[in-house]
C-alpha positions, -999 to 999 in steps of 0.1 A, spaced: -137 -289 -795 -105 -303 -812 -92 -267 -819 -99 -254 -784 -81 -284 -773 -51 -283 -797 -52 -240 -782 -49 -248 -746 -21 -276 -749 8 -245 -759 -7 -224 -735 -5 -245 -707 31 -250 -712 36 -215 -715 16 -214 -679 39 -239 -664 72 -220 -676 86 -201 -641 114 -177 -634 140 -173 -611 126 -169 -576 109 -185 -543 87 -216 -545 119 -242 -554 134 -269 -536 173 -254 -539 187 -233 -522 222 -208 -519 247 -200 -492 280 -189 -483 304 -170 -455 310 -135 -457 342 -125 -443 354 -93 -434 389 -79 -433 395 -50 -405 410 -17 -420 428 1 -390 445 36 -404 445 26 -435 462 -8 -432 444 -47 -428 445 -59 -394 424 -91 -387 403 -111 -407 373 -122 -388 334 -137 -392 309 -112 -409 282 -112 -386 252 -93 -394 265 -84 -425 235 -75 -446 237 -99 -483 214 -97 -515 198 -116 -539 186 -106 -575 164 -128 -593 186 -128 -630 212 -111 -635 198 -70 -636 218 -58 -611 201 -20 -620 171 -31 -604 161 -33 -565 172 -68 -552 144 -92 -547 156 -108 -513 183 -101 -484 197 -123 -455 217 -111 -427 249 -130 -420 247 -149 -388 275 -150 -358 298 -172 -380 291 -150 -413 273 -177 -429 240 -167 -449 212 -193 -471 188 -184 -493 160 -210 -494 137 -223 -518 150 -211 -551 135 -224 -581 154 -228 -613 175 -198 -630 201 -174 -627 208 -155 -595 230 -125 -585 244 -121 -547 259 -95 -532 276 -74 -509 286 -41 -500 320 -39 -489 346 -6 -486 369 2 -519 400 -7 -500 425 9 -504 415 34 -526 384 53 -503 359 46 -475 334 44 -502 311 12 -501 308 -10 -537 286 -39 -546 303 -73 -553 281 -98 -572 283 -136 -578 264 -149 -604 251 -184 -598 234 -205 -619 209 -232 -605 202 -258 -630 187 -288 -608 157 -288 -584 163 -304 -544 201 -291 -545 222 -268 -524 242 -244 -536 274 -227 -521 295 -198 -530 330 -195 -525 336 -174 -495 332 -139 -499 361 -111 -487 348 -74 -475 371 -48 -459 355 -24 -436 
């Protein structure tokens, strides 16, 4: 009984080990703004609403994202309920000024406390 015992103690913190993902108590947001691109020149820089934004549990940006949020009238977004670990967001925005083309741009965030809210800097798209 003693060496089952002295088994199940490591496995049980192995068990109890989580990754990055839903079932936390923190959380991430930001504003997404967007700059205007009229003939090739920035007009206005305005709210991102409905703005589509991505999260990747870790840091593998290669693989589908876990979770997206669409940015609400004001361009704001949260991602709730994060549990401890790294965290990628993103964005699509045009490759101003070079083409029309659309290219990811990632924020790597770290969340090293439980119960805390996290926020980004804001993020600048052109479209």
């Amino acid at each position: 009984m003693k060496k089952l015992f002295l088994f199940l103690i490591p496995l049980a913190a192995i068990a109890c080990s989580k990754d990055p993902g839903v079932g936390g108590s923190s959380s991430i947001s930001g504003t997404v703004m967007v700059v205007d691109i009229v003939v090739g020149n920035p007009v206005d820089t305005t709210y991102a609403e409905g703005e589509d934004v991505f999260l990747v549990y870790g840091t593998d940006t290669l693989k589908p994202y876990d979770d997206s949020f669409e940015t609400s009238w004001n361009g704001t977004y949260k991602f709730d309920y994060l549990r401890k670990g790294t965290y990628t967001v993103f964005v699509y925005s045009d490759d101003y000024p070079n083409s029309t083309d659309s290219e990811p741009l990632f924020n790597t965030i770290e969340i090293d406390k439980n119960g805390t809210e996290y926020t980004l800097d804001d993020i600048v798209i052109f479209k």
